[in-house]
C-alpha positions as CSV (number, residue, x, y, z in Angstrom):
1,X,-24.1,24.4,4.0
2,X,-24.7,28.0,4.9
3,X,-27.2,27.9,2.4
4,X,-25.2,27.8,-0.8
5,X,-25.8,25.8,-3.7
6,X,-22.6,24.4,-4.9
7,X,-21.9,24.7,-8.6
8,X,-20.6,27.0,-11.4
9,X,-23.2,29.7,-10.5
10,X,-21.2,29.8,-6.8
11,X,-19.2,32.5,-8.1
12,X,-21.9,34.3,-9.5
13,X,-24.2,34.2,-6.8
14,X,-21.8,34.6,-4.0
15,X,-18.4,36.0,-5.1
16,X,-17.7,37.2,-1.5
17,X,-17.7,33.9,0.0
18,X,-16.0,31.9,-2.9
19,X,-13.1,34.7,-2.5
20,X,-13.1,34.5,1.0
21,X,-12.8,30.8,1.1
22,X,-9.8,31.2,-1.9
23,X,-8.0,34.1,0.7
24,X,-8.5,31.3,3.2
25,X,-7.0,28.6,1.9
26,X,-3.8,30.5,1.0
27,X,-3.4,31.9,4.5
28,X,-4.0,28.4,5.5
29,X,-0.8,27.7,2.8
30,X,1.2,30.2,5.1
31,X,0.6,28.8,8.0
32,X,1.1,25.6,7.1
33,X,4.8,26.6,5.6
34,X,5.6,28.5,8.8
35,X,4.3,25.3,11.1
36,X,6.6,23.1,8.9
37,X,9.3,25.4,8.8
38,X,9.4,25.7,12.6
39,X,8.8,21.6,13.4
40,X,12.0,20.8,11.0
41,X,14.8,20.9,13.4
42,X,12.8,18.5,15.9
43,X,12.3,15.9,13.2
44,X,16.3,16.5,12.3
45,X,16.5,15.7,16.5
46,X,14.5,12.8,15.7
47,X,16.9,10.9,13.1
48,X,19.6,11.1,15.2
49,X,17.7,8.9,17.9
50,X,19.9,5.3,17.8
51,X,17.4,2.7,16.0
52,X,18.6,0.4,19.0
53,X,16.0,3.1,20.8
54,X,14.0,3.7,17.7
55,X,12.6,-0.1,16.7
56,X,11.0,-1.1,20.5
57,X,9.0,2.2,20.1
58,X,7.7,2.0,17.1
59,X,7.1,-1.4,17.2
60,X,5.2,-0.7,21.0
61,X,3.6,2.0,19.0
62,X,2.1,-0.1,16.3
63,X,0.8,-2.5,18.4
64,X,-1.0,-0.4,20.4
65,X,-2.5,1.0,17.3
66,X,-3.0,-2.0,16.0
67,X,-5.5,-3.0,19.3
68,X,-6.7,-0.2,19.6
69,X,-8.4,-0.1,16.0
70,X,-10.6,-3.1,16.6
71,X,-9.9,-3.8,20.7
72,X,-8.9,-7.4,20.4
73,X,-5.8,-9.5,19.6
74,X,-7.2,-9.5,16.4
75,X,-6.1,-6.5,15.2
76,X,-2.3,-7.5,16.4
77,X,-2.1,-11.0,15.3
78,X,-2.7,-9.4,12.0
79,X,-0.3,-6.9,11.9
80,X,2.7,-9.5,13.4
81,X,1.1,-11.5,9.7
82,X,1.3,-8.4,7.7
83,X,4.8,-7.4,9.0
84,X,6.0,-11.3,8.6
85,X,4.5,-10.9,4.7
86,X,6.3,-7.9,4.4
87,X,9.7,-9.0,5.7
88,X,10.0,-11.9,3.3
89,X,8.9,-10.0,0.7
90,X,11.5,-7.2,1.1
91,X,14.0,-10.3,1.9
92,X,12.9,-11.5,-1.8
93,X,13.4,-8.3,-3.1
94,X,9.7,-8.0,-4.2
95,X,9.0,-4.2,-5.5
96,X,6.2,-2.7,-3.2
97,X,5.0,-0.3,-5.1
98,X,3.1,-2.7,-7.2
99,X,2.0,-4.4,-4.1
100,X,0.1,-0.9,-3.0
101,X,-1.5,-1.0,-6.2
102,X,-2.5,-4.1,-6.2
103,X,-4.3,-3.5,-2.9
104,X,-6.1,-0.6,-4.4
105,X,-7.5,-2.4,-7.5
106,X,-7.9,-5.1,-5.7
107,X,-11.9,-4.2,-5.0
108,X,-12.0,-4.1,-8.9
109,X,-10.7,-7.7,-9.4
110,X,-12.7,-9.0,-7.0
111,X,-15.7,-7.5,-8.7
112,X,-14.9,-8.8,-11.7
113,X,-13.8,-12.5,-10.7
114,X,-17.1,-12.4,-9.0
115,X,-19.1,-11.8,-11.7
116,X,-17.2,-14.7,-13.9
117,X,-18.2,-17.0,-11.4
118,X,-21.8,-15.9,-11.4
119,X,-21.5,-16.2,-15.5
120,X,-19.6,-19.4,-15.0
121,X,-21.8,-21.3,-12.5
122,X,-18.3,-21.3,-10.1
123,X,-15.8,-22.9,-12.6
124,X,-12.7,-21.5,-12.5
125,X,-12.2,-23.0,-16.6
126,X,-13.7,-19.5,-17.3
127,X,-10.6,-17.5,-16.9
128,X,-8.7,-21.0,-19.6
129,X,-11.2,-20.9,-22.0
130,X,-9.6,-17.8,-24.2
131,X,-6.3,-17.6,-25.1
132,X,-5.7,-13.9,-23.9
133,X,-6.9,-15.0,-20.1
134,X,-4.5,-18.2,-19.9
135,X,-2.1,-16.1,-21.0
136,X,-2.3,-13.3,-19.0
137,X,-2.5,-16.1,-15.7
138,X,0.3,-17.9,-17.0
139,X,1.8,-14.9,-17.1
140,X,0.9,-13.9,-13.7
141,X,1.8,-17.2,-12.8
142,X,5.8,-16.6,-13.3
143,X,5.9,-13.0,-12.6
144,X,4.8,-14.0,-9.1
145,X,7.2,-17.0,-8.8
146,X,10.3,-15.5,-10.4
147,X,12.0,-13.7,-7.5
148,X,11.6,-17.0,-6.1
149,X,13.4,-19.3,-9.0
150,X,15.9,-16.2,-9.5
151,X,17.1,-17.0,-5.6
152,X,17.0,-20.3,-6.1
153,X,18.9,-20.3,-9.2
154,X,21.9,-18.0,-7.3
155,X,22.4,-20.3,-4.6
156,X,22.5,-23.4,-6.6
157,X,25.2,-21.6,-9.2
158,X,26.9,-19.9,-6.1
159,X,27.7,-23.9,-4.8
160,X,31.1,-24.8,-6.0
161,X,31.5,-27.7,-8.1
162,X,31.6,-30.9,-6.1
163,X,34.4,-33.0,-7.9
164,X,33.7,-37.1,-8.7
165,X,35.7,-39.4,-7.2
C-alpha cells in the first residue's frame, strides 16, 4: 500500500512515514481519551435506567440483531436456544469463562477428533484404547456432570428426615 514494502527495512527506507504513522497513532490515543472522557456521564445516565425499562430493549435489540445477521427466524430461534443454554447454565452455577474458551479451541478439537476418526476408520474405541485418553474423558465426563450431582446432592440433604412409623 502506497508503495511500501513492509518489513524491518520500513524504517530505513521510509522513516518519515513510519514516524508519521507512530505521531498518528498517539494523537489517535488523545482523541480517543477525550471522546471517552466526554461520553462517561451519558453511560453513568444510562445505569440509572430501571431494568423494568432496560430488559424489553435489549432483548428487542438482540432480536433484531439476531434477524438481521442471516434475515430469517433462523438467526432468532438460535439466539432464544443460546440464551435458554446460558440461563441454565448460570442457574447451575457453571463458570463461563471456560465456556468462551472452549468455543475458541473448539476449531482445534474438532480438527483433531476428525483426524482420529480418519485414523480409526469412525470408531470412537480410539479415544479408550490408551490409558491417558480414558482418563482424560472420564475425567471430562464428571467435571461436566458435577454441578449437576452437587445440586442434586443439596436438595436431597436439605429434605428433613422423614420419621418411620
Amino acid at each position: 500500500m502506497y508503495g511500501l514494502n513492509p518489513g524491518p527495512l520500513l524504517f530505513q527506507n521510509e522513516p518519515e512515514f513510519t514516524w508519521g504513522l507512530i505521531a498518528s497513532l498517539y494523537v489517535a490515543n488523545v482523541i480517543t481519551l477525550i471522546v471517552a472522557l466526554s461520553i462517561v456521564p451519558f453511560l453513568i445516565k444510562i445505569l440509572k435506567v430501571p431494568t423494568k425499562i432496560m430488559v424489553p430493549i435489549i432483548t428487542t435489540v438482540c432480536i433484531m440483531g439476531s434477524y438481521s445477521a442471516s434475515n430469517s427466524l433462523y438467526g432468532v430461534m438460535l439466539m432464544l436456544v443460546a440464551g435458554f443454554i446460558g440461563f441454565h447454565l448460570k442457574k447451575n452455577k457453571y463458570p463461563i469463562p471456560p465456556i468462551l474458551l472452549a468455543f475458541v479451541l473448539a476449531p482445534t478439537l474438532e480438527r483433531a477428533v476428525r483426524r482420529s476418526f480418519l485414523l480409526s476408520d469412525g470408531s470412537p474405541w480410539i479415544f479408550f484404547q490408551k490409558p491417558i485418553s480414558c482418563g482424560l474423558i472420564i475425567f471430562l465426563l464428571l467435571t461436566i456432570s458435577f454441578p449437576m450431582l452437587r445440586s442434586a446432592y443439596k436438595k436431597i440433604t436439605a429434605r428433613p428426615l422423614q420419621e418411620k412409623e
